[in-house]
N, C-alpha and C positions, 0 to 999 in steps of 0.2 A: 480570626484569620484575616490579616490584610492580604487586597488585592495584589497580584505583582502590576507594576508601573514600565511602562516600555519608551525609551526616548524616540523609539523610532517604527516603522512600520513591520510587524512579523511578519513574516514570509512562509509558509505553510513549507514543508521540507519531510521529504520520506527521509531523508537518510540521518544516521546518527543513532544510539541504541539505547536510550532515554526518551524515554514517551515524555516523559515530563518536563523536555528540553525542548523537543518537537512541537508539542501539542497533540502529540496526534494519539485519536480516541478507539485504533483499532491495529488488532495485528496480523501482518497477513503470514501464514507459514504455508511453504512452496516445499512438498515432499519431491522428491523426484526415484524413489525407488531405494534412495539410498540416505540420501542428506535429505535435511530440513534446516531451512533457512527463514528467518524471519524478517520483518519488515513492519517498520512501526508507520503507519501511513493514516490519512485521515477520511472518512466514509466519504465526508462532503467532495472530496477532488475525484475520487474513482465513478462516482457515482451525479457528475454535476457536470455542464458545461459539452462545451465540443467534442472535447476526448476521454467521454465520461465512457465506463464498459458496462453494456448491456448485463450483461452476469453479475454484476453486482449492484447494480440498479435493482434486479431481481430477488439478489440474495437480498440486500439490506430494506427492502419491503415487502420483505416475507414471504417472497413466493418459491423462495428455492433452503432447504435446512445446513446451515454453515456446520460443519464439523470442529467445533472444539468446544469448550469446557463451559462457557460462559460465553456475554454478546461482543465480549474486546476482542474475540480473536477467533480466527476461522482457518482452518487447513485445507488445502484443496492438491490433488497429483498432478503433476506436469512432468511429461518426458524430459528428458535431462536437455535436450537440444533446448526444449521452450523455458525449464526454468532457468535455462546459465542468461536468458535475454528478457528476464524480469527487472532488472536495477533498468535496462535502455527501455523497458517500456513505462515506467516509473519514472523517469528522467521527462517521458514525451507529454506521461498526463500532465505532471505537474508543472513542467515549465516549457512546454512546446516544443524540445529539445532531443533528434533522434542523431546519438550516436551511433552505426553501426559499421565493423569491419569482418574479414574474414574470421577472426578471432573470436568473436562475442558473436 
């Protein structure tokens, strides 16, 4: 198996529905009662840095037990208000970036 070869610098990225396009080594799924959403995201950004989330610092050093099948992926419940504003807070870890309107 060759390496893949990159002309240019990756840029770490939640969004997109290819983990293997991403990079990213984990997935989060946001129940909200009704729907389940997923999100192919990377431990090291949730868990690193300035706008790294305590809860998963926690979770992904074993002090809290992730809900799902294996260690790629973890389910957690969120009221429908806090999961419709998962992609803006997604948007904030990974690239400093808080969009928010009446809408979202």
């Amino acid at each position: 198996c060759k390496a893949p070869h990159f002309d240019r610098e990756v840029v770490l990225d939640w969004r997109g529905d290819d983990p293997r396009k991403n990079f990213s080594n984990w997935t989060l799924i946001v129940y909200d009662g009704q729907n389940r959403r997923r999100y192919n995201v990377h431990k090291a950004m949730l868990m690193n840095g300035q706008r790294r989330s305590d809860y998963f610092v926690r979770m992904f050093g074993g002090c809290t037990k992730s809900q799902g099948n294996n260690n790629n992926e973890g389910e957690i419940y969120m009221p429908k208000t806090a999961a419709n504003v998962v992609p803006q807070w997604l948007d904030y870890t990974y690239k400093n970036e808080l969009n928010l309107s009446t809408t979202n």
